[in-house]
C-alpha positions as CSV (number, residue, x, y, z in Angstrom):
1,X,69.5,141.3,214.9
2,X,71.7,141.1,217.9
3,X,73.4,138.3,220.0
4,X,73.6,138.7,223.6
5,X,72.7,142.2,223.7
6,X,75.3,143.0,220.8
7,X,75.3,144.4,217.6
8,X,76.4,141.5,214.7
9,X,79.0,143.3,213.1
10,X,78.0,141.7,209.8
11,X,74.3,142.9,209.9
12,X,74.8,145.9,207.7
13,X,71.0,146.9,208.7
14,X,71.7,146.5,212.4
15,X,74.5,149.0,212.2
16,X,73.6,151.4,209.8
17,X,69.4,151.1,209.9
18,X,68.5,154.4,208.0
19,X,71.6,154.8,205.4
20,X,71.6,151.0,204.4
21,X,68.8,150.9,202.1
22,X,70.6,154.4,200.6
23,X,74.1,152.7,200.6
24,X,73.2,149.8,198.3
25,X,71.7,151.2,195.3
26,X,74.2,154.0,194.7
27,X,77.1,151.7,195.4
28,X,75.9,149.3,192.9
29,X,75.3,152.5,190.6
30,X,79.3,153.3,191.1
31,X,80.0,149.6,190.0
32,X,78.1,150.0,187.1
33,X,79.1,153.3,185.7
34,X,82.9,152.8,186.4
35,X,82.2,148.9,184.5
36,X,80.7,151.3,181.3
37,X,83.5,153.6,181.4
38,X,86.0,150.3,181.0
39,X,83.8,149.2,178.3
40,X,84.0,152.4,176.9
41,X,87.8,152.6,177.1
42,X,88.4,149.0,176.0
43,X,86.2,149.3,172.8
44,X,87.7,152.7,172.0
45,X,91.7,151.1,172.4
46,X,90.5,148.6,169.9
47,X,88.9,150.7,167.2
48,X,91.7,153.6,167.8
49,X,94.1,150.3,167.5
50,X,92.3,148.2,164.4
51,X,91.3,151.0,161.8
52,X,93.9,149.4,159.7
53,X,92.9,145.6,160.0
54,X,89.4,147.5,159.4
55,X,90.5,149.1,156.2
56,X,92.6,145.9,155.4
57,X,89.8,143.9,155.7
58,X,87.5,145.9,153.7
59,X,89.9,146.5,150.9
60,X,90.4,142.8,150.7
61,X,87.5,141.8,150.3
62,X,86.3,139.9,146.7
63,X,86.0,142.2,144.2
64,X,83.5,141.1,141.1
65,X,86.7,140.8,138.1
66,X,85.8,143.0,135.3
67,X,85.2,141.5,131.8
68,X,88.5,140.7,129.9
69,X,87.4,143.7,127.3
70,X,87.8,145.9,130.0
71,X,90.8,144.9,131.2
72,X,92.4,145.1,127.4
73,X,91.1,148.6,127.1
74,X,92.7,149.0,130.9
75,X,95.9,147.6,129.7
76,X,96.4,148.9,125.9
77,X,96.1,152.6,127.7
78,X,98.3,152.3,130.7
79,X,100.8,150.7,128.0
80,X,100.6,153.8,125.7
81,X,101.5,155.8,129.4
82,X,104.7,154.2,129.2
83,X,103.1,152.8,132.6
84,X,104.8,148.7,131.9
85,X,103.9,147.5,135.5
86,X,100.1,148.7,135.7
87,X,99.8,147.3,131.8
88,X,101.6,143.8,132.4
89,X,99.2,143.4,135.7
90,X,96.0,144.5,133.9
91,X,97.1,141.6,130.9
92,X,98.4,139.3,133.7
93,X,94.5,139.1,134.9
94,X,93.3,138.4,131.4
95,X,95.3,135.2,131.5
96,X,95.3,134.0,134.2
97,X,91.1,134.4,135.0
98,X,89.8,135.0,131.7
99,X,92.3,132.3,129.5
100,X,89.2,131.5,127.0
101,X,88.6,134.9,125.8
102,X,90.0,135.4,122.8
103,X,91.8,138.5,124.2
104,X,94.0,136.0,126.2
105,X,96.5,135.6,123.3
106,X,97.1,139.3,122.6
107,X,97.1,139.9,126.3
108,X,99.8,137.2,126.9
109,X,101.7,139.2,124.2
110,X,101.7,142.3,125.2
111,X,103.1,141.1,128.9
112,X,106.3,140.9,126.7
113,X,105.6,143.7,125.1
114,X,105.8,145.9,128.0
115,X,108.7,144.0,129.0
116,X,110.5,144.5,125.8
117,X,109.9,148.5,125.9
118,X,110.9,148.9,129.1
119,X,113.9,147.4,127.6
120,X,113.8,144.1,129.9
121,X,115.2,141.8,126.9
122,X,115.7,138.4,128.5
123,X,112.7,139.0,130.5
124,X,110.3,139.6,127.3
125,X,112.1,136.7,125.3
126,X,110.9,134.4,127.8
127,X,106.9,136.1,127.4
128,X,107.7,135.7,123.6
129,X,108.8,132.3,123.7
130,X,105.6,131.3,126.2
131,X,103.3,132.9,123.6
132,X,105.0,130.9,120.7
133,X,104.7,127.4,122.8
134,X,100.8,128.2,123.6
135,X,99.9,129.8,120.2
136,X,102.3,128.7,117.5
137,X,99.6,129.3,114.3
138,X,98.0,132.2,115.8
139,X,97.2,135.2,113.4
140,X,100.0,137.6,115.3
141,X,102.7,134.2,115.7
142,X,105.3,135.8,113.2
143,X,105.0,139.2,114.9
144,X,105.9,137.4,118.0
145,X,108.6,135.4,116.8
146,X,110.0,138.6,115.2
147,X,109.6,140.5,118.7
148,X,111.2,137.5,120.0
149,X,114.2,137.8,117.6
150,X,114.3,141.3,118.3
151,X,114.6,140.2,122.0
152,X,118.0,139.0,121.4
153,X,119.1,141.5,118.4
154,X,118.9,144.0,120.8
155,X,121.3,142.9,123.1
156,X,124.3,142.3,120.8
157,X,127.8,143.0,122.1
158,X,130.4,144.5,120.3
159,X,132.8,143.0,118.5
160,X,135.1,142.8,121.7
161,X,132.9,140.6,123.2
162,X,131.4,137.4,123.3
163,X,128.8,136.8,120.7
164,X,126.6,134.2,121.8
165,X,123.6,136.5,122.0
166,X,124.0,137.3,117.9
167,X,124.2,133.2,117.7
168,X,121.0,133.5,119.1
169,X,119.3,136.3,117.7
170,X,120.5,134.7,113.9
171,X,118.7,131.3,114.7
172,X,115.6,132.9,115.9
173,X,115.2,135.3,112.9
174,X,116.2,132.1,110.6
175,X,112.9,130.7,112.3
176,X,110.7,133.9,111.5
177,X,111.8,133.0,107.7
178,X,111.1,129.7,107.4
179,X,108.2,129.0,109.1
180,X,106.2,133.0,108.2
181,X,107.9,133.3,104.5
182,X,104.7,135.8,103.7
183,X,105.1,137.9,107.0
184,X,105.6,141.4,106.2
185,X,108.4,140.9,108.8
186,X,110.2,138.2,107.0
187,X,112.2,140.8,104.9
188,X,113.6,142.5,108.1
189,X,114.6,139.2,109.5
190,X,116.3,138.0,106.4
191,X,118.4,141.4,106.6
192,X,118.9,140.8,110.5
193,X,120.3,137.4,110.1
194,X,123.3,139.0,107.4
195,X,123.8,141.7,109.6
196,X,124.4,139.0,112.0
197,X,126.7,137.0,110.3
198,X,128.8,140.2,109.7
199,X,128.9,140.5,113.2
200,X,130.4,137.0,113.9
201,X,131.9,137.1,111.2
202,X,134.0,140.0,112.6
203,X,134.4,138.3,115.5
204,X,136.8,135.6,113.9
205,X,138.5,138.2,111.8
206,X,139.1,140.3,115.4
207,X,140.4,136.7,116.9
208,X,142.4,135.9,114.0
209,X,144.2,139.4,114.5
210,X,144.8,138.8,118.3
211,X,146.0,135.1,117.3
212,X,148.5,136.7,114.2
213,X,149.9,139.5,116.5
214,X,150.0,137.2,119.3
215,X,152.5,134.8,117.3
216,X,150.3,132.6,116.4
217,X,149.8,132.2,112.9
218,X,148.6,128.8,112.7
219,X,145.5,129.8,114.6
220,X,145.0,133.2,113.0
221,X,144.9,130.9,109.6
222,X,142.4,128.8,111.0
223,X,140.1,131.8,111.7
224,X,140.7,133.3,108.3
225,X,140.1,130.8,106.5
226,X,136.8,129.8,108.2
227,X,135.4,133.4,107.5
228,X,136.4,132.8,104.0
229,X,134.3,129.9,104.1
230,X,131.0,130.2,106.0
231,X,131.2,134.2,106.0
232,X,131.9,134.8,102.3
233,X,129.3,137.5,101.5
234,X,130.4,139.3,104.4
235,X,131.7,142.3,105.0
236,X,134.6,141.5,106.2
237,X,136.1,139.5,103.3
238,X,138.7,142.2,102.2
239,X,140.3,142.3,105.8
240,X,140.2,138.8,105.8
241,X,142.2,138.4,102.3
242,X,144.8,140.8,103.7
243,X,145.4,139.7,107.2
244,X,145.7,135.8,105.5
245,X,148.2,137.3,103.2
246,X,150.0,138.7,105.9
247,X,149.6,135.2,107.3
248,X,151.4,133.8,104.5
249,X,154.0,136.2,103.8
250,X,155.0,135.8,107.7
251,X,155.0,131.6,107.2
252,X,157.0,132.0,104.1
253,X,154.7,131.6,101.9
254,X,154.8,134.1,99.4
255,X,153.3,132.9,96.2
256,X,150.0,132.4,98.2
257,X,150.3,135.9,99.9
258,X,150.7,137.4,96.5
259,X,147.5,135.5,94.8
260,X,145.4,137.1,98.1
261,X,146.9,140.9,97.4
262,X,146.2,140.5,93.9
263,X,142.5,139.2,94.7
264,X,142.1,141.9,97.0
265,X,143.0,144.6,94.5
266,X,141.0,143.4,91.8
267,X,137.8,142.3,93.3
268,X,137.5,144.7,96.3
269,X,139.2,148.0,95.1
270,X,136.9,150.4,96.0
271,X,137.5,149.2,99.5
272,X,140.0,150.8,102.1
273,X,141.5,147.5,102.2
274,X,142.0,146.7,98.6
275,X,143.7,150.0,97.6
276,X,145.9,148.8,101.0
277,X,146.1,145.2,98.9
278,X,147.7,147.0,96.0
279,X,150.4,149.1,98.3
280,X,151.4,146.0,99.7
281,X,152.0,144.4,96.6
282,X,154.3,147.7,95.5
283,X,156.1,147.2,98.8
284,X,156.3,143.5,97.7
285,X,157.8,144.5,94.6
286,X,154.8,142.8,92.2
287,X,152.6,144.5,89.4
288,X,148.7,144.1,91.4
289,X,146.8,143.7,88.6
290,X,147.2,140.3,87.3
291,X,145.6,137.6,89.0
């Protein structure tokens, strides 16, 4: 096609006649191979770039939850590996997707359990106490409430310290008495709660000391006296009836110290501080063995 004699620049066949109809198709075959490489590239980026969102999204998908028996058997043997965190997630599944077998009690148990041996005290007192709220008459309930006492016995302070924990751990074994008198752990937790006492019951004797050599009598007495009191199968009691005499001897009051060194040295002779009952009454000038 031409106008006026001329060659229309835009009539590709007018200027090139013969290497047109070659021109197109390879040209289009350039645009289409370079378009597949791109492809190519783009979809290899994002597989290169998203095997992990891959794998995520494969290992998150729903798994079928095995039967709670399996899970028991799963967590009784990583808890006998001394493995606590694989166990207490194996018994976490019982209860929280299968809490109508009748391995959910036991299961909710040993969470504390594992707790408790990996020596996490306050952490299995709180399992304990959960079991005990959910399952107060089940058949294991006193080995729970002993486990639960034992919680707390095991985290006594010395003497030094404070001793609201042994406040604690004495109530809870009082509990395990009364309401499992026939557990075969009653008999530990009837020994637990006078090993407790002694320990308070120390307490006030180490108070009274501090109070006494302090210069404070008044309040040493108080101590004393209360030990004699509430703690009188204790322990303790022959320190006690020394550091009151002491007490009294230092307040003037020396009939009353005398009647405590002569209790001392009749009733609890065979102790350290009885044979030191009778030196003081020696130094005091009195015969010890009247009363």
């Amino acid at each position: 096609m031409t106008i006026r004699g001329r060659r229309n620049p835009l009539d590709f066949r007018s200027i090139c006649p013969y290497n047109y109809p070659r021109l197109e198709p390879i040209f289009l075959q350039m645009r289409l191979y370079s378009l597949s490489v791109s492809s190519a590239l783009v979809a290899l980026l994002i597989l290169l770039g998203g095997c992990s969102t891959l794998a995520d999204w494969v290992r998150q998908r729903p798994q079928p939850l095995p039967p709670a028996a399996d899970l028991y058997s799963l967590g009784e043997a990583e808890l006998s590996r001394t493995r606590y965190t694989e166990a207490r997630t194996a018994f976490q599944k019982i209860v929280e997707r299968h809490p109508q077998s009748i391995y959910a009690p036991r299961a909710r148990f040993l969470i504390g359990e594992a707790y408790y041996r990996e020596g996490e005290w306050e952490k299995a007192a709180k399992e304990f106490e959960t079991f005990l709220s959910f399952y107060p008459r089940h058949q294991i309930a006193d080995l729970v409430q002993y486990r639960f006492s034992m919680s707390y016995y095991d985290q006594m302070k010395p003497v030094e310290q404070d001793q609201a924990i042994t406040q604690k751990a004495m109530a809870a074994f009082k509990v395990l008495v009364r309401d499992y008198p026939d557990s075969r752990y009653a008999g530990d937790g009837l020994a637990k709660i006078e090993i407790c006492r002694g320990r308070i019951a120390q307490k006030e004797v180490w108070v009274a000391n501090y109070y006494f050599t302090q210069g404070n009598p008044s309040s040493a007495r108080q101590r004393l006296e209360l030990v004699l009191r509430d703690y009188s199968r204790t322990a303790v009691i022959p320190e006690t009836l020394y550091l009151l005499a002491e007490v009294n001897f230092y307040e003037g009051k020396n009939a009353e110290a005398i009647d405590l060194l002569r209790r001392l040295s009749v009733d609890y002779d065979f102790t350290e501080w009885g044979r030191r009952g009778k030196q003081r009454l020696i130094s005091a000038g009195v015969a010890g063995n009247k009363r």
